[in-house]
N, C-alpha and C positions, 0 to 999 in steps of 0.2 A: 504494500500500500504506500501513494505518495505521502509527503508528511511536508506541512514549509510550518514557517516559524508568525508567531504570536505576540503582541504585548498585553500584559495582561496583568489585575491586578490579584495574587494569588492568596492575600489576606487583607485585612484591614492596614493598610498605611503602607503596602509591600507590592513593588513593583518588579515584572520579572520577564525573562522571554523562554516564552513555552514553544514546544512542539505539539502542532494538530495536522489529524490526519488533513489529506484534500480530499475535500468531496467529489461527487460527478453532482451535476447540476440537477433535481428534479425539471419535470415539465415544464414549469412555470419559472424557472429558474438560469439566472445569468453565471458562471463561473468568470471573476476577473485576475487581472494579473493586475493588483494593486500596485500604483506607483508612487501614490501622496495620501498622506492622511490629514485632517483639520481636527482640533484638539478645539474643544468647547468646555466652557464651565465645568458643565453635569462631570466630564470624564474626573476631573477632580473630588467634587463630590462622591463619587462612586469609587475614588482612591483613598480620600481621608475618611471618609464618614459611614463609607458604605451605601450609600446612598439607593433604595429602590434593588439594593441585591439582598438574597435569602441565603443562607451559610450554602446551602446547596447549588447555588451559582457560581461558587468560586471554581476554578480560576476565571473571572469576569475580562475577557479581551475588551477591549474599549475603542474609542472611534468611532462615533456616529456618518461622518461625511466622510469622499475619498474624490479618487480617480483611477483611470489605470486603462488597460487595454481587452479587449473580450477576450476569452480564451476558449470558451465553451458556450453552446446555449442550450437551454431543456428544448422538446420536439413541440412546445407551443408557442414559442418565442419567434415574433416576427420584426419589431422594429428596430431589433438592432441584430448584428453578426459578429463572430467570428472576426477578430481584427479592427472594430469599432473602438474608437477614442470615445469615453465614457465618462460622466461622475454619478454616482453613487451614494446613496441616502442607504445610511448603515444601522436600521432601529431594531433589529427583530433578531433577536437569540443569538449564541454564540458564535456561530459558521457566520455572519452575516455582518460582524461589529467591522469596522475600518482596519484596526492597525495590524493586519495580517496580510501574508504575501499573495492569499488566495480566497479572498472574501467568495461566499455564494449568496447570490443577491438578487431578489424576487424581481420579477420584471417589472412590478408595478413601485421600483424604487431608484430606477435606472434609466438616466437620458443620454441620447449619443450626444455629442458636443461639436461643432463646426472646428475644421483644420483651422482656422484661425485664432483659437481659443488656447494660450498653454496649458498645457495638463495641471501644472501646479496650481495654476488661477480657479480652474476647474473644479480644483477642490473644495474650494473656500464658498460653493454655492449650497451642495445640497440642502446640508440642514436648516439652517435659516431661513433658506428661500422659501422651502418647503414648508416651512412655519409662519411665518408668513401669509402664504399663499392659502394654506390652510387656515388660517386664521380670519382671513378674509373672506374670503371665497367657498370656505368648507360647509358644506350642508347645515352640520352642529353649531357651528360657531356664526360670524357676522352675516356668511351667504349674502356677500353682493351678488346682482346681476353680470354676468356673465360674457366679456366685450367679445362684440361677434367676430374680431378679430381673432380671437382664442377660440373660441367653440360656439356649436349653434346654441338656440335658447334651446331646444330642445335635451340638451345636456343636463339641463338644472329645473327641471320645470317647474314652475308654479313658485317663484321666488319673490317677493313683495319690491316694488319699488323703493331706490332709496334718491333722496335729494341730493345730485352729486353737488350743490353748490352749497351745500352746509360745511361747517367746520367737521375737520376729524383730527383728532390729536393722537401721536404717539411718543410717549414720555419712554427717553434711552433710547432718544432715535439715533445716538452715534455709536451704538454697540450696531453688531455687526446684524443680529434680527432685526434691529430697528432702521437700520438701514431700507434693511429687503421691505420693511414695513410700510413705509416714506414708499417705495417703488411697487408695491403693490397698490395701495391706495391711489395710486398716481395712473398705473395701468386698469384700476375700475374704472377710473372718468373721475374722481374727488377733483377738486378744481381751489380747494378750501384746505392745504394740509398743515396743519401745524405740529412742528417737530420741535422737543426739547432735549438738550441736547449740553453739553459744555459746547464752550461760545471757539474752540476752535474745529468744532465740525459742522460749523455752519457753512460754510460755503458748501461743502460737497454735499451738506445735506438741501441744497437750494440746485443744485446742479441737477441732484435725482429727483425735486419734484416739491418740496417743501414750498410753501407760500408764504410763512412765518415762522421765526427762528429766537427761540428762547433756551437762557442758559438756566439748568438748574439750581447752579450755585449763588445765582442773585437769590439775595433776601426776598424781597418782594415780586417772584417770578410769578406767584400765584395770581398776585393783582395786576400782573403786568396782561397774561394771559385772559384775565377776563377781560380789562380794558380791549386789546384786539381782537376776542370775539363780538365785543360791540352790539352783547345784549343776544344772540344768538345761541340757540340749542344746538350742543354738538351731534350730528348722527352716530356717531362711534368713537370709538377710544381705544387706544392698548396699550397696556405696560407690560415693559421688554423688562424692567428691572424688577418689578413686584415686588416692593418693599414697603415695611410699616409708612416709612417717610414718602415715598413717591405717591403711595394709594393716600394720603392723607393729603396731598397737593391736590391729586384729581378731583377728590371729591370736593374740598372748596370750589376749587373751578367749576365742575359737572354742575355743583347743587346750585349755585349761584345762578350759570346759566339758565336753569332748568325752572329757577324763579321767576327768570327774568321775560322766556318766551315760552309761548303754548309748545306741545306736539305733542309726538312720543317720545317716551324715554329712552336716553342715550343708552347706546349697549357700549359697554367698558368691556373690551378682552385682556383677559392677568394671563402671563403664560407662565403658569406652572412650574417649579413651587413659588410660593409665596414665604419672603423671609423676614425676622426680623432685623433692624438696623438699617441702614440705611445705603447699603449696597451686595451687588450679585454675588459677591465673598464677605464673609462674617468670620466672628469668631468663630470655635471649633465647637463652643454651647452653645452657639446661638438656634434658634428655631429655623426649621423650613418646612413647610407646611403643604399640605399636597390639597388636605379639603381645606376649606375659609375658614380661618378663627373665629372669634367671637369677637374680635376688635373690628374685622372686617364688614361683620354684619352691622356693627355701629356706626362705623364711617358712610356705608351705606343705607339705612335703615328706610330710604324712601324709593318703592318698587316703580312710580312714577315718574320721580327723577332720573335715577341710573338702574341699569338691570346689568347683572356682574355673570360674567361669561368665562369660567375658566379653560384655558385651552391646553389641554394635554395631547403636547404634540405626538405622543408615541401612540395616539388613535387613529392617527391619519389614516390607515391602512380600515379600518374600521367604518370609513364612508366613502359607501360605492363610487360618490361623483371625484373625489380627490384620490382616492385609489387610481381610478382610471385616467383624472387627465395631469394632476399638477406635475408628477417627474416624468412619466412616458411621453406625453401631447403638447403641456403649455409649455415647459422649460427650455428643448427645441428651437420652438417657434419662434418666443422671446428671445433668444440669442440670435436667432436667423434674424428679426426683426432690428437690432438691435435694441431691445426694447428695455434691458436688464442690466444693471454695470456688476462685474462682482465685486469681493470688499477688495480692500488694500490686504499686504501679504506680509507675514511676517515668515519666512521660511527657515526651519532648521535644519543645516544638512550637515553640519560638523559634529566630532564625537561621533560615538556607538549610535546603536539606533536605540539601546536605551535611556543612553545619556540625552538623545533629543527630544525623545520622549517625557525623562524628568523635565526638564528644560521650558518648555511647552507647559506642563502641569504647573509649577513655578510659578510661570510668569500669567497666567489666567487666578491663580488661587491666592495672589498677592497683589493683584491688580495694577501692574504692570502693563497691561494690554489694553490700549484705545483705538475704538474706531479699526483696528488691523482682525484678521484672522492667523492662529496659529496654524503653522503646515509644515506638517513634517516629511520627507524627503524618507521614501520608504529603500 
């Protein structure tokens, strides 16, 4: 049997490189020759804390997003082949995590990518995008309308209008989701996006689509924010950071608005977990929450004003219409279009490929890392 090698976390706080066997591909299933892996929060969390692993998981490989080259496909696989430039959305069990030389990986989490695209840039899209995308556009979650540039109506049926010329805010829009966030809102038709942000990712966040640009680190960002919605209900909202602090900003803005003009209530998406303190890394006690605290339901407590939507992105596969189009159909089309930027790159290709690996985990779990994607150099 072939065998290639693994990163993987084989205890709490214990990183290592395993040997796993290669699978052959199921039906439904792509085998790649991984080239680049992206290194996100969670893998951290799921290094120090355990995060979302059961003692019977370990040795937990890690990598959610990748890239690399086809090497195989199961006998239902049609839009991609044998020798395709690929990225890779890495959510579902072991065989399937990124930082391995031979991911196997469901067809419904796999986009070819245009020769113009490098492979390591590549990498830095699936998972974000894909959360993003889903978060927007996903059945469960906000279910915008559907631009007929991307798919028929007939893809999403029976989906409510939404006001593209209302406000939509996305608080952490310079983290790398919130980025993709800014560019999905931008690709429904939103025409009204306002991104908060530290004030040196404004520009690029006005490049992907932003209409108004607020730093969180101002005191009065809150007041600033309602002054520029100018009395107007937001249709939507999402927080990339999901913190006591950030969800305590929204909702002065949200509630205020919400006083301010009729309609319906803004849907706020929190993408999962929700923490406490005041950013994406905490101490090593600090909470992270997967259902809503009890603080949460206080900040929120008026179902008229805001309606709270948490999005766990490891569902995606879980709704038929995002299954089907966000990594197979729209991701494609979007880079043919050029309709998509990815983030900026932080690459690590010196040292072992453990040592990039720690390296990577470091600089995410210390907060070292803006506005960039970690990418490791398999």
């Amino acid at each position: 049997m072939s065998t290639h090698t693994a990163v993987a976390t084989t205890a709490l706080g214990v990183l290592e490189v395993i040997t796993l066997p290669t699978p052959t591909p199921d039906s439904d299933e792509i085998l790649v020759d991984a080239r680049y892996s992206a290194l996100i929060p969670f893998d951290g969390y799921q290094l120090n804390f355990g995060y979302a692993l059961q003692p019977g998981d370990y040795p937990g490989v890690l990598g959610f997003a990748g890239s690399g080259i086809v090497k195989a496909v199961g006998s239902n696989v049609t839009h991609v082949k044998v020798g395709d430039r690929v990225a890779t959305l890495n959510i579902v069990g072991k065989k399937n995590k990124a930082l391995q030389a031979f991911p196997v990986v469901p067809q419904s989490q796999i986009a070819k990518i245009p020769d113009s695209l490098p492979l390591d840039q590549a990498a830095t899209l699936a998972d974000n995008y894909a959360t993003a995308m889903f978060t927007v556009f996903g059945t469960p979650n906000l279910a915008f309308p559907i631009p007929e540039s991307l798919a028929p109506a007939s893809a999403a049926p029976g989906r409510k209008p939404v006001d593209l010329s209302a406000p939509v805010i996305v608080y952490g829009a310079g983290a790398s989701s919130g980025q993709f966030l800014v560019q999905a809102f931008r690709i429904a038709g939103c025409t009204n996006i306002f991104a908060v942000a530290s004030s040196h990712h404004h520009a690029l966040l006005r490049s992907l689509g932003a209409t108004a640009c607020f730093d969180y680190h101002t005191p009065d960002v809150a007041a600033q924010i309602r002054a520029a919605s100018a009395g107007a209900r937001f249709s939507a909202a999402a927080d990339v950071v999901a913190t006591r602090t950030s969800l305590g900003i929204l909702s002065d803005v949200l509630a205020h608005a919400a006083r301010e003009a009729a309609g319906p209530p803004t849907r706020l998406a929190i993408l999962v977990p929700i923490k406490e303190g005041d950013s994406v890394t905490n101490a090593r006690d600090s909470a992270m929450h997967v259902a809503f605290p009890e603080w949460l339901d206080a900040l929120f407590a008026d179902p008229s004003a805001v309606v709270l939507l948490p999005i766990y992105m490891f569902q995606l596969n879980q709704d038929a219409f995002s299954r089907e189009y966000v990594m197979p159909v729209f991701l494609p089309r979007l880079l043919e279009q050029g309709a998509l930027q990815p983030n900026a790159m932080r690459r690590l290709k010196e040292g072992s490929l453990l040592d990039r690996v720690r390296e990577g985990i470091e600089l995410l779990s210390n907060n070292k890392i803006s506005g960039e994607k970690v990418v490791v150099d398999l």
